[in-house]
C-alpha positions in Angstrom: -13.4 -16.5 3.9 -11.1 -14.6 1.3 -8.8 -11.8 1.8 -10.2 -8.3 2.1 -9.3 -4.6 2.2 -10.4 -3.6 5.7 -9.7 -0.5 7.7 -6.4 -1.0 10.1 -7.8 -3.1 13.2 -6.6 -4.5 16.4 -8.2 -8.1 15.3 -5.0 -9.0 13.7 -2.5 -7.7 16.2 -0.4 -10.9 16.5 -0.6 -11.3 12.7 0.8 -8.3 12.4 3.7 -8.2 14.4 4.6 -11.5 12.5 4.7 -9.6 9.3 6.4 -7.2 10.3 9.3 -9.4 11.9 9.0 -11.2 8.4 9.4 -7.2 6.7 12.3 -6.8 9.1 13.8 -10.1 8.4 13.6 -9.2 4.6 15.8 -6.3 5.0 12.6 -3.5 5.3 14.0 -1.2 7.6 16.6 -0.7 5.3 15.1 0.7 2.0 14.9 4.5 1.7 11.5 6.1 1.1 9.6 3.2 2.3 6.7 3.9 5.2 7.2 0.0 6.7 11.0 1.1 7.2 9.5 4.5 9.2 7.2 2.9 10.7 9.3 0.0 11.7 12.0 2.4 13.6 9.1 4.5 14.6 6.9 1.9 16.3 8.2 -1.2 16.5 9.2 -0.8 20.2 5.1 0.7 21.1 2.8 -2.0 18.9 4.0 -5.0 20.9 1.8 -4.1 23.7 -2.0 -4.2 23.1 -2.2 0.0 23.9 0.8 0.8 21.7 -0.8 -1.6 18.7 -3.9 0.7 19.7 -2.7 3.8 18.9 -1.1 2.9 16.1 -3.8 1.4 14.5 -5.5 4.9 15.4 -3.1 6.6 13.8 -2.9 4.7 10.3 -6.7 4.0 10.6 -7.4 7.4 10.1 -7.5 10.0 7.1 -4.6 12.3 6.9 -6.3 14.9 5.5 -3.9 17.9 6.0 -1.2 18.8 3.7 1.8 19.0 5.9 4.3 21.9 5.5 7.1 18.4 4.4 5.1 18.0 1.4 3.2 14.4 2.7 -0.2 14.6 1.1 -4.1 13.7 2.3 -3.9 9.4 2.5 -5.6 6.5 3.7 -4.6 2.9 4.7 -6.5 -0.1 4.0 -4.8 -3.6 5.1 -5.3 -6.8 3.8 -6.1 -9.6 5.5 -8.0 -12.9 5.7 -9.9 -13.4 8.8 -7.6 -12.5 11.4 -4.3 -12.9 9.1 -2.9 -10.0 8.7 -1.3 -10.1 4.3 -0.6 -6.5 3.5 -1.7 -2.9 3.1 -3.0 -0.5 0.3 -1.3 3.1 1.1 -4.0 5.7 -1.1 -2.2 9.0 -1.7 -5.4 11.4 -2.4 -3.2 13.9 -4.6 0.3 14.2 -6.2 2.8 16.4 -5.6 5.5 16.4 -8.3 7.8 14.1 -7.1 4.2 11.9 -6.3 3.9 11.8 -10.2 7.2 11.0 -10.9 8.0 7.7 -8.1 5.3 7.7 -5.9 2.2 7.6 -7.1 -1.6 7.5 -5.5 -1.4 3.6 -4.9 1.2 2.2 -2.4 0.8 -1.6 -1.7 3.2 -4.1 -0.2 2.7 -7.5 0.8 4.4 -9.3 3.8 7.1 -11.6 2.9 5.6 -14.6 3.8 2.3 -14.4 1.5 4.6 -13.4 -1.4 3.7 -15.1 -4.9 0.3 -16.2 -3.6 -1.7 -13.7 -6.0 -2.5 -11.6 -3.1 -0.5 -8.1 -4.7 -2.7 -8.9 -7.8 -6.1 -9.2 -6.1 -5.1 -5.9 -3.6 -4.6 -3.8 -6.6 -7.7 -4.6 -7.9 -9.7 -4.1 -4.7 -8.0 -0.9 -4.2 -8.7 0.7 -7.9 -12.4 0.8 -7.1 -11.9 2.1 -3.7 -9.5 5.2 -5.4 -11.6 6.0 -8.2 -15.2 5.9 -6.6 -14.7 6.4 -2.8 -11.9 8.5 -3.1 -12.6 10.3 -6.6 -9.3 9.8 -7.7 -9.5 9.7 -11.8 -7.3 8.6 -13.2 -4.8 6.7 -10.8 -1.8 6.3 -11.1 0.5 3.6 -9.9 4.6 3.3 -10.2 7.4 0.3 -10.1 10.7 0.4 -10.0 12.1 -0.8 -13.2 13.7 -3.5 -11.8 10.3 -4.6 -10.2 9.1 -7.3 -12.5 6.9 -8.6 -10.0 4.7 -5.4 -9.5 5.1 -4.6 -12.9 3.3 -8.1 -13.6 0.7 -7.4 -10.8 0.4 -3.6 -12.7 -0.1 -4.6 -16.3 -2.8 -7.4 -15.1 -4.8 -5.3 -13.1 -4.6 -3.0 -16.3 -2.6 -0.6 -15.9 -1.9 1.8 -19.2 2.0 2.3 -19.5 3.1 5.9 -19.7 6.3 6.4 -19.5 9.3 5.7 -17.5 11.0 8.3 -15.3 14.2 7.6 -13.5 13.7 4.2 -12.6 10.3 4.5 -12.3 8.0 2.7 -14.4 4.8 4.7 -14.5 0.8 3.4 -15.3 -2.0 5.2 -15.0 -5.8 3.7 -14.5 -9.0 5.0 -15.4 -12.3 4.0 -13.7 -12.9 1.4 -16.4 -9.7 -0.8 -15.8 -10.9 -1.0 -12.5 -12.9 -4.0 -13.1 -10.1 -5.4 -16.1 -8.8 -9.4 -15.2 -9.7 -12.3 -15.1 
């Protein structure tokens, strides 16, 4: 079997607390803006147990289809995994705000430390641009790096991704329904 974008499941629960000891390990909890660092402080104490990993998985499973009054817009997770490994996630932000379409983006994706440099942030990227543009209607899409990012910027410019401009240190590409299928 090869890795897939799945919905968030309870299959890879002890997978998944690996990764994220590994995203802890890394120094996670420590970068500002990210989600794992939130969620890591949020629910790192809960998702050990079977009902805790339950209502997370709940919770990050769904749609977030409210606006909320702090600006966080409609998204949906998809996590990557092979068989019951759990690899990484896709974050899909449905709109932008304005500070969305200066560092953030509609595409989120992260891979766990240990299945780093495997081609797995490549092959997520291009599983997710079909997922954004025809289940999610999001045209174009666009996805940001830090400039200091040469990884993701790799991972960005093979999936296709058009450079626009850079903001900050944000590196910003945008993708249109046809790049979605661009790659070897």
């Amino acid at each position: 079997m090869s890795p897939q974008l799945i919905a968030p499941t309870v299959a890879v629960h002890a997978s998944f607390l690996a990764a994220m000891d590994e995203f802890r390990d890394d120094g996670a909890e420590t970068v500002a803006h990210s989600r794992t660092a939130r969620e890591l402080r949020t629910w790192a104490t809960r998702w050990v147990t079977a009902e805790g990993f339950a209502e997370y998985v709940g919770q990050t499973g769904g749609v977030s289809s409210e606006e909320r009054v702090d600006g966080v817009v409609p998204l949906s997770t998809r996590w990557w995994v092979d068989g019951d490994t759990y690899l990484g996630r896709v974050t899909f932000r449905h709109r932008l705000t304005p500070s969305l379409l200066t560092w953030g983006g509609h595409i989120g994706y992260g891979v766990r430390p240990g299945a780093r440099r495997c081609g797995h942030a490549t092959a997520m990227l291009r599983a997710a641009l079909p997922v954004a543009h025809h289940e999610l209607g999001i045209d174009p899409v666009l996805v940001t790096c830090d400039d200091t990012n040469t990884g993701s910027r790799r991972v960005i410019e093979a999936c296709g991704g058009i450079f626009e401009d850079q903001r900050d240190d944000k590196l910003r590409y945008w993708f249109h329904p046809a790049a979605a299928t661009a790659g070897p």
